[in-house]
Structure formats: structure tokens, C-alpha cells
MILOBA-772720 format. One record per residue (C-alpha): residue in one letter; x negated, y, z. Coordinates in Angstrom, 2 decimals, m for minus. Layout:
<resn = a; u = X; v = Y; w = Z>
...
***
This chain:
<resn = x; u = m104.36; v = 124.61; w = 55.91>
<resn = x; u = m107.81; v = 123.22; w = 56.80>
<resn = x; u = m108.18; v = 119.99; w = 57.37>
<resn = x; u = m110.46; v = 118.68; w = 60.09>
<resn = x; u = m113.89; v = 118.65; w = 59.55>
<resn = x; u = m115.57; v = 115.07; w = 58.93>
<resn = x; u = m118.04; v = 116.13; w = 61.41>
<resn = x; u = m115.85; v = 114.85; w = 64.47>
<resn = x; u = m116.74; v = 111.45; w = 63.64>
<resn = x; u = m119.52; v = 109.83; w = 65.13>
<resn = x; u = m120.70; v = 108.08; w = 62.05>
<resn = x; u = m121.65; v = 111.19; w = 60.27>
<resn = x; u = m123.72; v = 112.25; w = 63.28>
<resn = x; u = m127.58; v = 111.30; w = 63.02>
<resn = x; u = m128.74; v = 107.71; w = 64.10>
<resn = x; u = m130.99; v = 109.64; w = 67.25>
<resn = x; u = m127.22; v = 110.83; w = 68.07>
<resn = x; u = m125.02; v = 108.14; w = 67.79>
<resn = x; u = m124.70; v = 106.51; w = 71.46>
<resn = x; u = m125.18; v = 102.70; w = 70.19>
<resn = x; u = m128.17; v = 103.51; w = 68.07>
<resn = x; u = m129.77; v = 105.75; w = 70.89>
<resn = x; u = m129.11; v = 102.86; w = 73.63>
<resn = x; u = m130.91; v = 100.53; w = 71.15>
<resn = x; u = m133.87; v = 102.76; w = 70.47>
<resn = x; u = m133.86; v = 104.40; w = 74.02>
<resn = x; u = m132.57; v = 101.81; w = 76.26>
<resn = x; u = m129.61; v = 101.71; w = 78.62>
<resn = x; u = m131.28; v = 104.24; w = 81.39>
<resn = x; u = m131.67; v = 106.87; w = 78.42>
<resn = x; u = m128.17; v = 107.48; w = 78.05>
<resn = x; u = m125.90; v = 109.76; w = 80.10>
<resn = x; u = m122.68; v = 108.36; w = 81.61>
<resn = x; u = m120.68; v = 109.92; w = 78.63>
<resn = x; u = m122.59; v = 108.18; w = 76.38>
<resn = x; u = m122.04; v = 104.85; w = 77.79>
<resn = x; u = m117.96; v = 105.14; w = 78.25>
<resn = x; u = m118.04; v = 106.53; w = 74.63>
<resn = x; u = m119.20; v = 103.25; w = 73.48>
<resn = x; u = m116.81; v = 101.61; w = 75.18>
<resn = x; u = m114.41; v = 103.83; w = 73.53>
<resn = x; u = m115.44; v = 103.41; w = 69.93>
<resn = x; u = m113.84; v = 105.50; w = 68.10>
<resn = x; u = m112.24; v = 108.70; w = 68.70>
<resn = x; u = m109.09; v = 111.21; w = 67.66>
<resn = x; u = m108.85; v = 113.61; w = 65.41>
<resn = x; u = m109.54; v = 116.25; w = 67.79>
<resn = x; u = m112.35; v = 114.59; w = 69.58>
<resn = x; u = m115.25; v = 112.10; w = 68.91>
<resn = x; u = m115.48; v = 109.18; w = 71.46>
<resn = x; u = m118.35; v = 111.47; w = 73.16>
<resn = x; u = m116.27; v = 114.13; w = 73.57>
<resn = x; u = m113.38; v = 112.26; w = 74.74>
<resn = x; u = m115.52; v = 110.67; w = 76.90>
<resn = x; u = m116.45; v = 113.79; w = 78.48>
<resn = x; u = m112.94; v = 114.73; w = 79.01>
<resn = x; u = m112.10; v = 111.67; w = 80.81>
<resn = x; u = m114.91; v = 111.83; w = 82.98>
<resn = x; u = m114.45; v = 115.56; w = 83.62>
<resn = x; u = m110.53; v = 114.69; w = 84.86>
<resn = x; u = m112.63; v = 111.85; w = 87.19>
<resn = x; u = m115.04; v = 114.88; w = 88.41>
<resn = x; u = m117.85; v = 113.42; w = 87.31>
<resn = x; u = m117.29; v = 110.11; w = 89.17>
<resn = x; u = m117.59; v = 106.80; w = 87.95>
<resn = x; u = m116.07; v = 105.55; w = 91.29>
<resn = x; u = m113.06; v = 108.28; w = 90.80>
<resn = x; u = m112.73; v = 106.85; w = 86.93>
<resn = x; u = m113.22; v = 103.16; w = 88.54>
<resn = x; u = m109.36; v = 103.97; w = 90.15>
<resn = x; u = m108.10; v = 105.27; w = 87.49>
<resn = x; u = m104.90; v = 103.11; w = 86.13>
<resn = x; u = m104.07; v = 101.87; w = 82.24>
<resn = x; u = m101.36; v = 104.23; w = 82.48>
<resn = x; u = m103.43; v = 107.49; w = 83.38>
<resn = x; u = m106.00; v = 106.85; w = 80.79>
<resn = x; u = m103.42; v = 106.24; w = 78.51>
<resn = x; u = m102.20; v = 109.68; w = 78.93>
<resn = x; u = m105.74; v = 110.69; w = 76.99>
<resn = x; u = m104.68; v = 110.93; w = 72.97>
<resn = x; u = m107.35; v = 108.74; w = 71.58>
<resn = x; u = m106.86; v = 106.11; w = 74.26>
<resn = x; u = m104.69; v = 103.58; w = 73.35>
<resn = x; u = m103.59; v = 100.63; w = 76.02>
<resn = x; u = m106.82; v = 98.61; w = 74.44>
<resn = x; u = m109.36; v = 101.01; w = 75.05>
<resn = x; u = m108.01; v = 101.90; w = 78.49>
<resn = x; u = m108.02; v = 98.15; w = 79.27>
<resn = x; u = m111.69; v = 97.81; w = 77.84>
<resn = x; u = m112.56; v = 100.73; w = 80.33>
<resn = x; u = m111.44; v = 99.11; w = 83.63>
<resn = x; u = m112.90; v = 95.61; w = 82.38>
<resn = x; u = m116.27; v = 97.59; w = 81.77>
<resn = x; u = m115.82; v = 99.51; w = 85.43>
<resn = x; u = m114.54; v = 96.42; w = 86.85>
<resn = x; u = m117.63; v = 94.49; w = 85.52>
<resn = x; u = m120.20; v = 97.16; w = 87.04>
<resn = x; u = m118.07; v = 96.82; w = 90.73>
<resn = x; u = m118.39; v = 92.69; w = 91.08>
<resn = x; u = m122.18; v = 93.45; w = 89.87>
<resn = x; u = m122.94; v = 95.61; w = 92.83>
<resn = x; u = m121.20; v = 93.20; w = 94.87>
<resn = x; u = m122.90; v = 90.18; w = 93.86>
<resn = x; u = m126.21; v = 91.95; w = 94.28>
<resn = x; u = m125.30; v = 92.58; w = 97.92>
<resn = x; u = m124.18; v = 88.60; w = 98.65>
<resn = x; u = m127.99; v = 87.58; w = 98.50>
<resn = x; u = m128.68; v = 89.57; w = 101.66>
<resn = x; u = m130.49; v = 86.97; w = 104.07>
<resn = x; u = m129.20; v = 87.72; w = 107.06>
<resn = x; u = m127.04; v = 90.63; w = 109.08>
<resn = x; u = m129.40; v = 92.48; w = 111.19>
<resn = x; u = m126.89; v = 95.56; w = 112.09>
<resn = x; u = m123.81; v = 97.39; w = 110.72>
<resn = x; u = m125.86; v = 98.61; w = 107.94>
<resn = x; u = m126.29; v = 95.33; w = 106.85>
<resn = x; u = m122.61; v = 94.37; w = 107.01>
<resn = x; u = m121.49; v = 97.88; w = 105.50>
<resn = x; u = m123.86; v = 96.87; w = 102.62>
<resn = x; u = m122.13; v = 93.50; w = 102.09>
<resn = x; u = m118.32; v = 95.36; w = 102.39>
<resn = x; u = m118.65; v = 98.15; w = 100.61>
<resn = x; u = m118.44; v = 96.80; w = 97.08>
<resn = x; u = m115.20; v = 95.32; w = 98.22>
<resn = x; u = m113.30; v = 97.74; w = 100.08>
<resn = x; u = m114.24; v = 101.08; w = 99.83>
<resn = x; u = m112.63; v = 102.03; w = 96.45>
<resn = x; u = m109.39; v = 100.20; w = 97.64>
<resn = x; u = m106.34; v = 102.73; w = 97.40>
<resn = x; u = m104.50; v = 100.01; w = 100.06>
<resn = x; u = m105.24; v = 98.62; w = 103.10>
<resn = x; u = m107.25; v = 94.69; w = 103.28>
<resn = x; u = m108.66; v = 93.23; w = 106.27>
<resn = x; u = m111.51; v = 91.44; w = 105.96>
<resn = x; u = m113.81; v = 88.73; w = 107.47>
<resn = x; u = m117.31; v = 87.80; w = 107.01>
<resn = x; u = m118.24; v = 84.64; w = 108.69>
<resn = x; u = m122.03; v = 84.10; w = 109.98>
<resn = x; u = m123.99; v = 80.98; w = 110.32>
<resn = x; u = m126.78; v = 80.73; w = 113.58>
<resn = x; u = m128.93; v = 82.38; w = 111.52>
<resn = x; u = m126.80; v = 85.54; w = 111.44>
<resn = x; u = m126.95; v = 85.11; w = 107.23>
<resn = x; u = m123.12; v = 85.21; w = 105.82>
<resn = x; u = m122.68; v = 81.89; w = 104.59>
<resn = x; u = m118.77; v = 83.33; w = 103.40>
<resn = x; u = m116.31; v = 85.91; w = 102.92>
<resn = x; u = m112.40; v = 86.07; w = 102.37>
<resn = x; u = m109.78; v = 88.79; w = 102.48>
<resn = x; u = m107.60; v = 87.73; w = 105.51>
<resn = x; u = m104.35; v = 90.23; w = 104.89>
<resn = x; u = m103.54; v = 93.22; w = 102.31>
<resn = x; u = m100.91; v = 95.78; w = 102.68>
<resn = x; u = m99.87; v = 99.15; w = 102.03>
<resn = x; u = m101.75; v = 101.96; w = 103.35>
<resn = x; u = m99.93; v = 101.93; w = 106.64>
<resn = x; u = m101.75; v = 99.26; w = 107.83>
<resn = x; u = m102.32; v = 95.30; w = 107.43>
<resn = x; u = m100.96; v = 91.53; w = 109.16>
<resn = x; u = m103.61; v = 90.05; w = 110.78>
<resn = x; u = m103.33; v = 86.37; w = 111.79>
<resn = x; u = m105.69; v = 85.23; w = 114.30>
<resn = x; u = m104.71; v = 81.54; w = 113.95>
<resn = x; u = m106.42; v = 81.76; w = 110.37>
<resn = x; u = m109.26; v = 83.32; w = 111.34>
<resn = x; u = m110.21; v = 80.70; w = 113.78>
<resn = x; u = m109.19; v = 77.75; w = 111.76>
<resn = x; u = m111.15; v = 79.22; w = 108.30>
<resn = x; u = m114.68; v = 80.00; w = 111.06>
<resn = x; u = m114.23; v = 76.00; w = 112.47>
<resn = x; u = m113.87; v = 74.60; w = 109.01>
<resn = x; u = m117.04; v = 76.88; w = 107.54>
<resn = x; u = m118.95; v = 75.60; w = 110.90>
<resn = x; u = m119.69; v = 79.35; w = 111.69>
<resn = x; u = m120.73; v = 80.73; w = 114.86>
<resn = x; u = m119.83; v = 84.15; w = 114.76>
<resn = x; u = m117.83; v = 86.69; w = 112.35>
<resn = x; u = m117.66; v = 89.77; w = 111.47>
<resn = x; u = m114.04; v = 92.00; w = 110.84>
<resn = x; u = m113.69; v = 94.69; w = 108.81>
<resn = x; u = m111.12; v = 96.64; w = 107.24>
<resn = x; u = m110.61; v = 99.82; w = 105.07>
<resn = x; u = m108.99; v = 103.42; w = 105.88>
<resn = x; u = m107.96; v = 104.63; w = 102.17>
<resn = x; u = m106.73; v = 107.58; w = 103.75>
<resn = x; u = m111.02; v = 108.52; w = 104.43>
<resn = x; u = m110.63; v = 108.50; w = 108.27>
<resn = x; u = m112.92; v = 106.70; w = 110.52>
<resn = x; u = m111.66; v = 106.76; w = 113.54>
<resn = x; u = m110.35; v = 103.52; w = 114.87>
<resn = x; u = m106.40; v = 103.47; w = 115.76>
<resn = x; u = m105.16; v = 101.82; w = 118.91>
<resn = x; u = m104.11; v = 99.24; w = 116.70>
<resn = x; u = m107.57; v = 98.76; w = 115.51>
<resn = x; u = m108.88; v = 98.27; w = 119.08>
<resn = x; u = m105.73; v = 96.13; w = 120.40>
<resn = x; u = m106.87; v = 93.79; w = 116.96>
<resn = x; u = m110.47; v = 93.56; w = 117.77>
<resn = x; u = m110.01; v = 92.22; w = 121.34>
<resn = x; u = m107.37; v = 89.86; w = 120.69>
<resn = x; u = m109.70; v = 88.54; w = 118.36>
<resn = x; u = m112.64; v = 88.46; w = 120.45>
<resn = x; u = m110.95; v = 86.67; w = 123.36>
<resn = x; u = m109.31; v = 84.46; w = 121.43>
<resn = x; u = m112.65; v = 83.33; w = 119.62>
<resn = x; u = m114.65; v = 83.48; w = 122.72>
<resn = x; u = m112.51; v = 80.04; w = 123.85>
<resn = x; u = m114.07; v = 78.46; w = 120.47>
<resn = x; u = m117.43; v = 79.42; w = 121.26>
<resn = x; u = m117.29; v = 82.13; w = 118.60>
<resn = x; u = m118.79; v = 85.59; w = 118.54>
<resn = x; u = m117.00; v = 88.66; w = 117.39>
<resn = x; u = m120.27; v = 90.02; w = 116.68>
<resn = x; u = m118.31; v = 93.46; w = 115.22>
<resn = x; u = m115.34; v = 95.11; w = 113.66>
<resn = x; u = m116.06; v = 97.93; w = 110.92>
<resn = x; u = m113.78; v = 100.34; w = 109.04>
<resn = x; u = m114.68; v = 101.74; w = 105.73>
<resn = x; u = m114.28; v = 104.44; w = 103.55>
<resn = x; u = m115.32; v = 105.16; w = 100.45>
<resn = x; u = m118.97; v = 106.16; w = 101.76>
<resn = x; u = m119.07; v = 105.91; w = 105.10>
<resn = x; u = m118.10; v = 102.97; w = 108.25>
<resn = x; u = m117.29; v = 103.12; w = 111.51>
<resn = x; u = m119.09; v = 100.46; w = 113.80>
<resn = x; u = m117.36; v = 99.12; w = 116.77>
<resn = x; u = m120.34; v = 97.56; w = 118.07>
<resn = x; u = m122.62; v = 100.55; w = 117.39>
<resn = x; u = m120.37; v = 102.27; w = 119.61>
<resn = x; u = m119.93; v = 100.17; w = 122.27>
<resn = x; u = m116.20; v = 99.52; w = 122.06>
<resn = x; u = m116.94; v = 95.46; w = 121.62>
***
């Protein structure tokens, strides 16, 4: 019986070829998404070198590092050649790349629109597989001077608690805020629930001297404005 051949290691492969060498010599932009989450995989099995397992894992995420960004221990685990520490240095690395885009987004000045807000959100809730509701609170500058998750639940839906709200938007000093929450399901069209929320909320900040200024629901690439649609 032949063995396998030595060639399905990555260390007998030319420098030019080897992933770690090539992001040395070529830089980070010159390598292909395969290439990357090879490195992070090291080594491979004896059926596959880390590129090609790579491949196969991002083949079973079609293509997507978001799709591969949900992916839990336990699925990649179910790769041979990915053992519970490789599958845990894989969500670190994705997990890593996730709070980078959000960070970026936390130096926006000010809100201007939903745009703005969605830009600020996004990061946060639109890979979420449950529900979270959400509140960004605005100084009188309109710039978000914080953010905190206010509920998380199941996919049916979230506790909202108005009292906290409030309390959190007197002790920040904010003058308005901003509510969002996510539809893991994809949908974006608000739920009676969603509107019976959003004016409770209004009227009950309007006695504070607090502006709802909007309510958005996200997916994983789109929102759903309330104020761009006139239902606040």
C-alpha cells in the first residue's frame, strides 16, 4: 500500500508558496482568504494541507467569512484536521476581525441619518443568530457618546425595560437615543410589537426631555428605519 505522498505538507512546498512566507514577502492584501485561515490552521491532516483544509472549510461557509464568523467549536470540529485548539484559534481570529470593524465605526463624529446609526450597529448585531435590543445614546451634538445592549433573548423576541433606558440616558447626560434591535430570522419589517415598543419609549422619554430620535432593525446587510419611514 502507498503511503501518502510528503507533498501534502506545506513545508515541502516552495517558500513563494507557503502562506506565512508569501504574507511576509507579499504582504497581508496579497493573500487570498484561504491563505490567511490556513495560517491560522498550521498544520494540516494527512489528507489535506492547512490550504486545502482551509478551502474546505470555507467552501462549507460558501465563501463567507461572515457565514464562517457563526460557525461553532463544535462544527469546525467536525473537519478532521481541526482539533478543539485550532477551531478555538479560528473564532478568536474571526472574533478579532468583528470588534475591529466595530471599533473603526465608534469614531464616527456624529449621527447624521440611519446610515450613520446602521454603520455604528452593524458590527454588533447583524451576525447575531438571537435576538438583542440595543441603545445608542446621543449627546447635543448628535455624536454617540455610548452604547449598551439593553435585553437579549431567543429569536422570538427580547424584554425591554423602559425604566433602564431612562435612568442609563439621565446618568450619561444624553439628550436623545437611538433603539435598535436585530431580526436573525432576515426580515425587516417591523412587528406590532416593534411599533407598540417604540412609542412607549418615545412618550415615556418625551416627559424627560429626551428624543427618540429612531428605532432600527437589522439584518445581516440591510435595516429598517423607523424614522426614514415616518412611523416615529
Amino acid at each position: 500500500m502507498e503511503k501518502n505522498p510528503a507533498s501534502f505538507s506545506i513545508k515541502t512546498w516552495a517558500d513563494d508558496d507557503k502562506p506565512r512566507r508569501k504574507l511576509i514577502v507579499k504582504g497581508r492584501g496579497g493573500l487570498s482568504d484561504a491563505e490567511l485561515l490556513a495560517i491560522l490552521i498550521g498544520s494540516g491532516s494527512r489528507e489535506d494541507t492547512a490550504l486545502s483544509l482551509a478551502r474546505k472549510i470555507l467552501k462549507k461557509s460558501d465563501d463567507s467569512l461572515t457565514l464562517l464568523g457563526r460557525m461553532s467549536i463544535a462544527k469546525l470540529m467536525k473537519f478532521k484536521g481541526i482539533g478543539e485548539a485550532k477551531a478555538v484559534t479560528i473564532a478568536a481570529a474571526l472574533e478579532i476581525g468583528r470588534r475591529r470593524r466595530e471599533e473603526a465605526v465608534t469614531d464616527l463624529k456624529c449621527i447624521s441619518g440611519s446610515a450613520d446609526a446602521f454603520a455604528v450597529l452593524e458590527p454588533v448585531l447583524s451576525e447575531l443568530q438571537h435576538e438583542e435590543f440595543w441603545i445608542l445614546y446621543l449627546n447635543n451634538a448628535n455624536k454617540v457618546i455610548h452604547k449598551s445592549q439593553l435585553s437579549k433573548g431567543g429569536i422570538t423576541g427580547t424584554l425591554v425595560d423602559i425604566r433602564l433606558v431612562l435612568r442609563e440616558a439621565l446618568e450619561l447626560g444624553a439628550v436623545a437615543v437611538i433603539l435598535a434591535h436585530n431580526h436573525p430570522s432576515g426580515a425587516l419589517k417591523p412587528s406590532e410589537a416593534d411599533k407598540a415598543i417604540t412609542m412607549k419609549l418615545k412618550k415615556a422619554a418625551e416627559t424627560l426631555d429626551i428624543k427618540v430620535l429612531d428605532h432600527l432593525i437589522v439584518t445581516e446587510k440591510a435595516f429598517f428605519s423607523f424614522a426614514d419611514q415616518h412611523l416615529i
